[in-house]
C-alpha positions as CSV (number, residue, x, y, z in Angstrom):
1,X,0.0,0.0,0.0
2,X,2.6,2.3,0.6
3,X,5.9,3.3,-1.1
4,X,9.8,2.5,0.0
5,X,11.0,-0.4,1.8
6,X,9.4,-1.8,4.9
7,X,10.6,-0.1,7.8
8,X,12.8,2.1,6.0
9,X,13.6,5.5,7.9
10,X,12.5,7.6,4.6
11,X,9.1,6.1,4.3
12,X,8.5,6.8,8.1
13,X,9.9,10.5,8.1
14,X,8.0,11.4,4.7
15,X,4.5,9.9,6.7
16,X,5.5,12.0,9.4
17,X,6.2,15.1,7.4
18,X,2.3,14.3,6.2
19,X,0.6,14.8,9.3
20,X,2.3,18.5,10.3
21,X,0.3,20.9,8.5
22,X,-3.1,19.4,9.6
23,X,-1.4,19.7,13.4
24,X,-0.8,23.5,12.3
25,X,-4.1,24.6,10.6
26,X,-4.1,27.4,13.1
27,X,-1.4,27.9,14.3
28,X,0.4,29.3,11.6
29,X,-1.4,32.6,12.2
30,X,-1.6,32.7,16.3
31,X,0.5,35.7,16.3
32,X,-1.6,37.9,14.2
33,X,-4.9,38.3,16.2
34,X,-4.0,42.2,16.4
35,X,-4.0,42.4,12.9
36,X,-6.9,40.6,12.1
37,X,-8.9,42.2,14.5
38,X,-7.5,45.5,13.2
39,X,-8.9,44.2,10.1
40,X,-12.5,43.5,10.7
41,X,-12.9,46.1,13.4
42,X,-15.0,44.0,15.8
43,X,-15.4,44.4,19.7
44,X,-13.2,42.0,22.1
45,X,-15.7,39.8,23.0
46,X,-16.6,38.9,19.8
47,X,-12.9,38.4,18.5
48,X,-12.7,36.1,21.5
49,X,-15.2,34.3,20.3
50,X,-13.8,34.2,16.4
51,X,-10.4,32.9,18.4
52,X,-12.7,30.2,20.6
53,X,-14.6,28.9,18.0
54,X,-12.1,26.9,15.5
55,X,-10.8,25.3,18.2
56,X,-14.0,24.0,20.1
57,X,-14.7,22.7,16.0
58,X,-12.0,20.7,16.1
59,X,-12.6,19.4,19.3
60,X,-16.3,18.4,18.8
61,X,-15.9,17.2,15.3
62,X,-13.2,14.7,16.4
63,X,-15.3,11.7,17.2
64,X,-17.4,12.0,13.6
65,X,-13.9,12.9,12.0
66,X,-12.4,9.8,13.5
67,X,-15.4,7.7,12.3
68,X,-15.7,8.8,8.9
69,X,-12.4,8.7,8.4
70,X,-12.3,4.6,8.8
71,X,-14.7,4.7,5.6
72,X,-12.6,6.0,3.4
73,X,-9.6,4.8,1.5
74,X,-6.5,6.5,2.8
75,X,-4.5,8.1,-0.6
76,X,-8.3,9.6,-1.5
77,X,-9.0,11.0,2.4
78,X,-5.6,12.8,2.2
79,X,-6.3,14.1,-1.3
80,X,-9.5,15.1,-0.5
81,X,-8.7,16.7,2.8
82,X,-5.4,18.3,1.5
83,X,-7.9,19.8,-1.6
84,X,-10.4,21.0,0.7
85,X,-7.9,22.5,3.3
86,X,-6.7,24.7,0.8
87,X,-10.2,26.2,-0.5
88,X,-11.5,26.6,3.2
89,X,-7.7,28.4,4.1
90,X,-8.2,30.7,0.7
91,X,-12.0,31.4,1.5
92,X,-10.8,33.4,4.5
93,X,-9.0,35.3,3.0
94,X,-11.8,37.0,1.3
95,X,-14.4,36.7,4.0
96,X,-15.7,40.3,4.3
97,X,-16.9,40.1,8.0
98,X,-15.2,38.1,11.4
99,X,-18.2,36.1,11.4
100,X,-17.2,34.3,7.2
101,X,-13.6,34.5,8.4
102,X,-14.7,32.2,11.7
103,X,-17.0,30.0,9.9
104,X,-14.3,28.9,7.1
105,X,-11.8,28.8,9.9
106,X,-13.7,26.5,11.6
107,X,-14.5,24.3,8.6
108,X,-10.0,24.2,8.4
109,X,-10.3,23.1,12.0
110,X,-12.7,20.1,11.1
111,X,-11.2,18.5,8.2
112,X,-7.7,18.8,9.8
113,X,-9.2,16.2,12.3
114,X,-9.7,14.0,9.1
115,X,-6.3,15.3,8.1
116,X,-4.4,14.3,11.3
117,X,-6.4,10.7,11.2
118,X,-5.1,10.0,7.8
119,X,-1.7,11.2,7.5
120,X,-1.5,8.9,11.2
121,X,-2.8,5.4,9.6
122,X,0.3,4.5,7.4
123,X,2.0,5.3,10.6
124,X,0.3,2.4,12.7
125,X,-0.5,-0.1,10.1
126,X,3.2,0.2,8.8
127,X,5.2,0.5,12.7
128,X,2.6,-0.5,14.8
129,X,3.0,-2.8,17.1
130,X,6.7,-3.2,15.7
131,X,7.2,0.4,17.5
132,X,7.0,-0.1,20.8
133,X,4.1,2.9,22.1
134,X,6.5,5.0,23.7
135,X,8.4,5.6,20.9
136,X,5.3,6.3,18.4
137,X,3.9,8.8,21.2
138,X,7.3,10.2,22.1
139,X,7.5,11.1,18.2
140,X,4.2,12.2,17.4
141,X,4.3,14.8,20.7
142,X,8.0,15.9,19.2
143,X,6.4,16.8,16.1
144,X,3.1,18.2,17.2
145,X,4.7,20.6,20.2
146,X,7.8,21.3,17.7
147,X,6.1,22.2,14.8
148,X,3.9,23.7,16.6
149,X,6.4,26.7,17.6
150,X,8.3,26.7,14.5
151,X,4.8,27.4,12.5
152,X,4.3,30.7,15.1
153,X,7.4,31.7,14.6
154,X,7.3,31.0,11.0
155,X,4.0,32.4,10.9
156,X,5.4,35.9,13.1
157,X,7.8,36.6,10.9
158,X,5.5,36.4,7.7
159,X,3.3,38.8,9.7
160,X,5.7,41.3,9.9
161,X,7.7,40.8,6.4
162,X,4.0,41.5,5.0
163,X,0.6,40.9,6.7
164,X,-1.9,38.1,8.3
165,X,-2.6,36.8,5.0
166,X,0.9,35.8,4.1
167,X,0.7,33.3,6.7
168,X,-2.7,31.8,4.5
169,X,-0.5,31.5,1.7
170,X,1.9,29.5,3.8
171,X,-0.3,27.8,4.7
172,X,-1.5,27.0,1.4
173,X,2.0,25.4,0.3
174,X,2.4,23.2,3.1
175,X,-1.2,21.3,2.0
176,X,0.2,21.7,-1.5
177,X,3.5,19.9,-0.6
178,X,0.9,17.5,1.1
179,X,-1.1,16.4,-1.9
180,X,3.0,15.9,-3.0
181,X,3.9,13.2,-0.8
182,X,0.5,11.4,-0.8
183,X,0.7,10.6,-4.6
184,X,4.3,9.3,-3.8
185,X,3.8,7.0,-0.8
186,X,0.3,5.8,-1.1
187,X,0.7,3.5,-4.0
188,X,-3.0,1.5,-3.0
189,X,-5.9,3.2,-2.5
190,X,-7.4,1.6,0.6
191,X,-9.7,1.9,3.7
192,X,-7.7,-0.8,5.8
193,X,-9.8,0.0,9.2
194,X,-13.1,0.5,7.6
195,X,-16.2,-1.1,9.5
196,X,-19.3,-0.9,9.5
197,X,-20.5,3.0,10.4
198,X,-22.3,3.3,13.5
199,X,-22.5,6.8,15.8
200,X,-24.0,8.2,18.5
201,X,-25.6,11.0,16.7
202,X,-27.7,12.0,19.9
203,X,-24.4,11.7,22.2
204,X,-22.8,13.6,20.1
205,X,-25.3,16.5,19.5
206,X,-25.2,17.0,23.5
207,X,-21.7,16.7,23.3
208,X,-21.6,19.6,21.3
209,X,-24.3,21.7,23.5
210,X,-22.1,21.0,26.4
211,X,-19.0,22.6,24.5
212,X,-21.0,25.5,23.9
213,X,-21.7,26.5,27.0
214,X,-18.2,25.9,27.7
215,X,-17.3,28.6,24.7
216,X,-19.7,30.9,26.7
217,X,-18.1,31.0,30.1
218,X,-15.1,31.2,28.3
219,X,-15.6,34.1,26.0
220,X,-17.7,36.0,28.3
221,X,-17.0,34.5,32.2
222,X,-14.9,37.0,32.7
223,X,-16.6,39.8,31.3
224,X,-19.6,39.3,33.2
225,X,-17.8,39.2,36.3
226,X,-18.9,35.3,36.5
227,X,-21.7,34.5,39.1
228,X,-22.3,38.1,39.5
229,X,-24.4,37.6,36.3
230,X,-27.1,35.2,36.0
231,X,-26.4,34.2,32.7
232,X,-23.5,32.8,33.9
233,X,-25.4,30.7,37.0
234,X,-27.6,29.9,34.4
235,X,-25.2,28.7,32.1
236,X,-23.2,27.2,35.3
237,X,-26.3,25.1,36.0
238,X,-26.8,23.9,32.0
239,X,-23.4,22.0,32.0
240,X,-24.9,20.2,35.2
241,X,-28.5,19.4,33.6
242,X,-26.6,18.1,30.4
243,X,-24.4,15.8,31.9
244,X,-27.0,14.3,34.2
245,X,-28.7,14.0,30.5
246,X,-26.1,12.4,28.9
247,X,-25.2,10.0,31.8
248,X,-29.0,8.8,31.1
249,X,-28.3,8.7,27.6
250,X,-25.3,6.6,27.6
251,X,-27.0,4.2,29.9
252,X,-29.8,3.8,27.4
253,X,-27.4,3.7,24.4
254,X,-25.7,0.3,23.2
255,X,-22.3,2.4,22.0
256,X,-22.1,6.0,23.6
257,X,-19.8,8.5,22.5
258,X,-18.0,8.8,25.4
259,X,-18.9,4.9,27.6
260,X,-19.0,5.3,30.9
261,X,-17.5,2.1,31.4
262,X,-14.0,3.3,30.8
263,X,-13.9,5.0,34.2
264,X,-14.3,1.2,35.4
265,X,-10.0,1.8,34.3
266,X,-8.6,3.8,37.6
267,X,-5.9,4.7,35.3
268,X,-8.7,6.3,33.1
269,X,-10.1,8.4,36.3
270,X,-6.5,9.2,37.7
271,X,-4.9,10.3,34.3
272,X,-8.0,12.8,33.4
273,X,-7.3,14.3,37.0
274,X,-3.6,14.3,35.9
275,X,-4.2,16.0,32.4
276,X,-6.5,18.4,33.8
277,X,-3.7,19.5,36.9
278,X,-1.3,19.2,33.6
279,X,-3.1,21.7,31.8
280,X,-3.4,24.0,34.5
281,X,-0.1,24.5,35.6
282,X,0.2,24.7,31.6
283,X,-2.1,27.6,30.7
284,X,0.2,30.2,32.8
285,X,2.0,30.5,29.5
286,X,-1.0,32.9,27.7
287,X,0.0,35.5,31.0
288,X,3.3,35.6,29.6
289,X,2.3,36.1,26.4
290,X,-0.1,38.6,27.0
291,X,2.4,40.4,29.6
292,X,5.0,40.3,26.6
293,X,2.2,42.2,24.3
294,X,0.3,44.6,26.4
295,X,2.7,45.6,29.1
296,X,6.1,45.6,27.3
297,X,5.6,46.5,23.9
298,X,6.9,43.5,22.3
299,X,6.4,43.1,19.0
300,X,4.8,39.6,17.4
301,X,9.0,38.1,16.3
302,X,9.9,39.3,19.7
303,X,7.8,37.2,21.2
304,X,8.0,34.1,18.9
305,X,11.5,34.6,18.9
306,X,11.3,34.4,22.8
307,X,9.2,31.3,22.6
308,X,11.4,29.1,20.9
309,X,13.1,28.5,23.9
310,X,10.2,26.5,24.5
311,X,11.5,24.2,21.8
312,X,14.9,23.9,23.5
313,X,13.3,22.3,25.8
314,X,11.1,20.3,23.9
315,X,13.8,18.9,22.0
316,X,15.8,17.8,25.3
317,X,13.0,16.8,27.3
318,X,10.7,14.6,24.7
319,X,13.8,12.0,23.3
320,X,14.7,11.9,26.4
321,X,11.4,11.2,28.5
322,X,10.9,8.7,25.2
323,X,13.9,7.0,25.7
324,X,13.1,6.4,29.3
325,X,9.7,5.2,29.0
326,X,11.2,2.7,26.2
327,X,13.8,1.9,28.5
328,X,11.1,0.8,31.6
329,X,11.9,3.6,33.8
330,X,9.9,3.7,36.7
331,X,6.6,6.6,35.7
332,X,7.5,8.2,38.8
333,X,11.0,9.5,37.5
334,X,9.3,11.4,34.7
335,X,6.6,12.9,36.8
336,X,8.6,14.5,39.1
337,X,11.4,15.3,36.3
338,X,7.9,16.7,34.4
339,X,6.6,18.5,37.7
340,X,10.0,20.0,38.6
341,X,10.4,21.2,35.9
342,X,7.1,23.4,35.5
343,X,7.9,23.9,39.3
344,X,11.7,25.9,38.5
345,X,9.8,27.5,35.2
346,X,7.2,29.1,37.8
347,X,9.3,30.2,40.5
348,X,12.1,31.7,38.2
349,X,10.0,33.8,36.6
350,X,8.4,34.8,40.3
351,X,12.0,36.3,41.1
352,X,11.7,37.8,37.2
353,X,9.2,40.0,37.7
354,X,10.2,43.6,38.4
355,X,10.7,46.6,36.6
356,X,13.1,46.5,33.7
357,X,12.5,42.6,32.6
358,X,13.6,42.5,29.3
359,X,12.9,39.0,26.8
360,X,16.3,37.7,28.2
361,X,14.7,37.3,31.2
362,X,12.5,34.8,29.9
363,X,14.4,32.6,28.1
364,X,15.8,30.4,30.3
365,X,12.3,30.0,32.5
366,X,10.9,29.1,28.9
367,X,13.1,26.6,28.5
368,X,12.4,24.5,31.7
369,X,8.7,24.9,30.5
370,X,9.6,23.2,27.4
371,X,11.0,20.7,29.6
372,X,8.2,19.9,31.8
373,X,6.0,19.9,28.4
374,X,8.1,16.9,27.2
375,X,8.2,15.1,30.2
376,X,4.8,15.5,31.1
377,X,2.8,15.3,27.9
378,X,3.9,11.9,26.2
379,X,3.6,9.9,29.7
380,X,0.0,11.6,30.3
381,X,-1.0,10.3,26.9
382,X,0.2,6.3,27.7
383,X,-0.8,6.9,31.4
384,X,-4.2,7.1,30.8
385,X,-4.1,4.4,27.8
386,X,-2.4,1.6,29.8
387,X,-4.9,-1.4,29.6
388,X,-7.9,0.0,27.9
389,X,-9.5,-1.8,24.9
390,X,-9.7,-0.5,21.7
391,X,-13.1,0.0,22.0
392,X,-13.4,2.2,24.9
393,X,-10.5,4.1,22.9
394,X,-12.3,6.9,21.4
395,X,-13.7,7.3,25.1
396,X,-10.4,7.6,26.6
397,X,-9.5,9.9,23.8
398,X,-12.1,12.6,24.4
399,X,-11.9,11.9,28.4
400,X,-8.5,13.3,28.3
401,X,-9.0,16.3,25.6
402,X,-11.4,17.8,27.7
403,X,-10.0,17.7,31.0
404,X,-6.9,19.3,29.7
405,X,-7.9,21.7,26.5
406,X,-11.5,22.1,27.5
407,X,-12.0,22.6,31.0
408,X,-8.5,22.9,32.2
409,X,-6.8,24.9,29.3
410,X,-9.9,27.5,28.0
411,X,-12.2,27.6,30.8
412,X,-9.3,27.4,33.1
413,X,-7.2,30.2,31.4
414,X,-10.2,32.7,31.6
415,X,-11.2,31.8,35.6
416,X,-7.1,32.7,35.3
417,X,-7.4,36.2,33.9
418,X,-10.4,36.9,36.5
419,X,-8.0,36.2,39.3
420,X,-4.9,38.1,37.5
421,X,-7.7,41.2,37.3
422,X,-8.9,41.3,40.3
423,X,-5.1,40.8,42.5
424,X,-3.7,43.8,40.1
425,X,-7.3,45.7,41.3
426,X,-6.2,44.7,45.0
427,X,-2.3,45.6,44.4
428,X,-2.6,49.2,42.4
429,X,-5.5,50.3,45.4
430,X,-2.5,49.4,47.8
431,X,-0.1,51.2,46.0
432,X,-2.0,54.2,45.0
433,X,-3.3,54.4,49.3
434,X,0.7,55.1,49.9
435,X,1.1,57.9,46.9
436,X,0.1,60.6,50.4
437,X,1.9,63.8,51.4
438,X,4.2,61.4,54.1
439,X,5.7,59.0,51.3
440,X,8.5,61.3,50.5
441,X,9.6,58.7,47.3
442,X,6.2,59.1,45.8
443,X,6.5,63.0,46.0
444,X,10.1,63.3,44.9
445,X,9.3,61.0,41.7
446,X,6.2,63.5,41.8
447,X,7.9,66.4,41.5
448,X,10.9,65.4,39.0
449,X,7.8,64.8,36.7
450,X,6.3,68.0,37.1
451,X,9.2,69.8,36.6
452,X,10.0,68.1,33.7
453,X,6.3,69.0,31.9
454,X,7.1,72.1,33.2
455,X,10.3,72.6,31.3
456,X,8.6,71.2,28.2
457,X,6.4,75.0,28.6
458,X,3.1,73.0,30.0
459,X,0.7,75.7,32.4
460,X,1.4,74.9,36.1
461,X,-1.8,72.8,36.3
462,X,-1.2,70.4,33.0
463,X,2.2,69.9,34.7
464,X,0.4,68.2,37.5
465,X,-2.0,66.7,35.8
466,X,0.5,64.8,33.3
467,X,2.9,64.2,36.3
468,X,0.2,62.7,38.3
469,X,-1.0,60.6,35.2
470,X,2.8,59.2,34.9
471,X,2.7,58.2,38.7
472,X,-0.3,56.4,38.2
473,X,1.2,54.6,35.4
474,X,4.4,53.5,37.5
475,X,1.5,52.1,39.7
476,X,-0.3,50.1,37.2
477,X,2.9,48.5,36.5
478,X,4.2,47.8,39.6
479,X,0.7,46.7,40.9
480,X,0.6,44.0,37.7
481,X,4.5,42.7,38.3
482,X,2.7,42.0,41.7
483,X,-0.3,40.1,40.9
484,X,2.1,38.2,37.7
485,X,4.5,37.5,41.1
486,X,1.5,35.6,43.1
487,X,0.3,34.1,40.7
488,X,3.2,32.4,40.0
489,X,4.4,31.7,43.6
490,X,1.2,30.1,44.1
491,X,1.5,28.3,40.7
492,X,5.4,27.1,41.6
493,X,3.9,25.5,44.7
494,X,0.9,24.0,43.0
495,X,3.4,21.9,40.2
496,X,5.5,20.7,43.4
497,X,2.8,19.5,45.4
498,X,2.6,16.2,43.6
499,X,5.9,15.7,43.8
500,X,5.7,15.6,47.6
501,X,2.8,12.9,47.0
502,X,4.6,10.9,44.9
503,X,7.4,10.6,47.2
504,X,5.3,10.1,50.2
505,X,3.3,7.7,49.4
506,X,5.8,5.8,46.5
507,X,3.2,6.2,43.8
508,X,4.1,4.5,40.2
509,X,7.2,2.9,41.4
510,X,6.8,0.9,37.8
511,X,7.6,0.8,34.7
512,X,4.8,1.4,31.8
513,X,2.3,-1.3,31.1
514,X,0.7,-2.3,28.2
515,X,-0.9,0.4,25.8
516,X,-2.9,-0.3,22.8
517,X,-3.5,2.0,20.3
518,X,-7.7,3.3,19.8
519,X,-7.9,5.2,17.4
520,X,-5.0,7.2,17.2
521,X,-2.1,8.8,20.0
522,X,-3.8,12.5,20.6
């Protein structure tokens, strides 16, 4: 069915090579939301939402994406789905309004499910089970988080050599190049896993409504000051009514979406908790990002440029965790390399914080995140696989995406912001109930301003005015270095905690079990 010799290094790198655009369908472009919302002119909220959206597509489409994808033959899926990226990735271009430019976005997101699904079957019918599962996880995470960073740095750079739209184009060659390699290694035209198609439509459906009232709080949670608004209770409430429906559902329903027999697995139970504490102590990476942008100026290749050290880590940490697991190391090892690691990236950047951090200052923090990503991610993944059957595979699947990306890493990083808001609220009314007529400091610094404005031929009272808006300024900063530092002494804490758990009570003092492979390693 496929092209080269069996086994041959070549064949395996070119399949891999097929899989990374799909991985990338948005990334590509996830430095240019100031642009793009420069470009359509909408409010915050809804951009959020025009950010949110894609992403909770991909997400919900994945079970149907997974299924369809078995009943059809794998050199005219990639074809197809290579084609049709390409027209939804050029319709956005032209959409004249944020809500086109979403809806062809999220159309991108969906058949980049397919996309990942069929660039990854060569992969396990050709290696699999001759690759041992540590290895085929270990590589597939080294690729996804990789390219991941290269494609926003990639897509940075195009940003500022032109515009957003370059990026599309890139886009547009990678999927090109894809079509490339699919007429070279698929030589057969075959579905090899095809069964007979059965879904839970009805699971799926609430599913889906249960997501969207997860893309509320998230877009709007914080906005609405949460429970202060009764939308938001409301809301709060739904995602309790619709699980106790689908729990009825799946007990009615001879193949749920998600079976509730998987949690039967205490792996299953412990590795969602574990992917959703993963994600968590993961999602401090948007304050960062957002400090980089908002409070220090930085430019979009300043701070992809910055975040590459992200993938110095990622390349240390992920052959090496790989290796490990391949070698039988005990799990423990690589949760507490993986915790300590997010633990030093937390609590370096907690002494960081003061006036005058420049990007230097978060290189090397960045790096032991990239670390902790490696270590952390792969093991997660087979963690929460060990022993289940292939047919509670798509349940463990979607288990583990949304305790980590769903409730952990988007409804976790905007309950995030709220507390971020509301200790810089607490810090500047600190700070400003000091600037009185006794803190000699605050009048001196006062004063130098004013005379400054003065000099610069301002009336006596616009010199105040000006100097007192420049003191207020100094506060705002200093008041938001001091929420970023709590925030991150309380998140250093929180990634060694388990370590101290692990230790006392000799948790996985093993090796990896057996992991089998349903549907694919996500």
């Amino acid at each position: 069915m496929f092209a080269g010799k069996k086994g041959s290094i070549f064949t395996l790198m070119g399949l891999y090579i097929l899989t990374i655009p799909f991985f990338n369908g948005l990334n590509v472009t996830a430095y240019d939301n100031s642009q793009i919302l420069g470009h359509f002119g909408e409010s915050t909220t809804v951009f959020t939402y025009s950010l949110y959206i894609p992403i909770f597509a991909i997400l919900a489409f994945m079970p149907l994406g997974l299924k369809l994808g078995k009943q059809i033959p794998v050199r005219t899926m990639i074809l197809a789905v290579s084609f049709l990226s390409i027209v939804f990735n050029t319709a956005s271009l032209f959409a004249a309004t944020i809500g086109w430019f979403t809806f062809w976005r999220s159309l991108l997101a969906m058949v980049s499910v397919i996309g990942i699904f069929a660039s990854m079957v060569p992969i396990l019918l050709k290696y699999n089970p001759a690759f041992n599962m540590a290895l085929l996880y270990g590589i597939l995470q080294f690729i996804q988080k990789g390219s991941q960073h290269v494609y926003q740095y990639f897509g940075a750079h195009f940003t500022n050599f032109y515009n957003w739209t370059f990026g599309i184009y890139f886009l547009n060659i990678n999927f090109l190049v894809c079509i490339i390699l699919a007429w070279y290694f698929y030589k057969a035209d075959a579905a090899p896993l095809k069964t007979s198609f059965q879904f839970d439509w009805r699971g799926w459906f609430i599913m889906i409504l249960f997501f969207t009232v997860i893309l509320f709080l998230s877009a709007e949670g914080q906005s609405r000051n949460w429970f202060a608004d009764p939308k938001v209770t409301l809301a709060a409430a739904l995602l309790l009514i619709i699980l106790g429906v689908y729990l009825l559902h799946a007990r009615f329903t001879i193949d749920p979406l998600i079976d509730p027999e998987v949690y039967t697995y205490k792996n299953v139970v412990i590795g969602a908790f574990m992917m959703f504490y993963i994600g968590i102590i993961n999602g401090t990476g948007s304050v960062i990002t957002g400090y980089m942008t908002n409070i220090l100026g930085f430019d979009s290749v300043s701070g992809a440029r910055t975040h590459l050290a992200l993938l110095i880590g990622l390349c240390i940490s992920i052959p090496l965790s790989t290796w490990l697991l391949y070698k039988r190391t005990y799990l423990a090892t690589i949760w507490i390399m993986g915790f300590a690691s997010y633990g030093l990236y937390h609590i370096i950047l907690f002494f960081r914080f003061y006036p005058g951090i420049d990007s230097s200052n978060f290189f090397l923090p960045l790096i032991f995140k990239g670390l902790g990503m490696g270590f952390l991610f792969p093991i997660s993944l087979l963690y929460i696989s060990e022993g289940v059957p292939p047919k509670l595979g798509p349940s463990r699947m979607m288990t583990g995406i949304i305790a980590q990306a769903v409730i952990a890493g988007l409804l976790g990083s905007a309950i995030l912001g709220t507390f971020i808001s509301n200790l810089n609220l607490q810090h500047k009314t600190g700070l400003s109930q000091q600037l009185t007529a006794v803190n000699f400091p605050a009048q001196q610094q006062l004063a130098a301003a004013k005379r400054n404005f003065l000099f610069m031929g301002l009336s006596q009272a616009e010199a105040q005015k000006k100097a007192e808006k420049s003191l207020s300024n100094k506060t705002t900063q200093a008041s938001i270095l001091l929420a970023y530092k709590d925030i991150y002494l309380v998140m250093a804490a929180i990634c060694f905690f388990p370590i101290f758990i692990i230790l006392s009570f000799k948790l996985w003092r093993r090796p990896l079990k057996r992991v089998e492979l349903e549907p694919i390693p996500i």
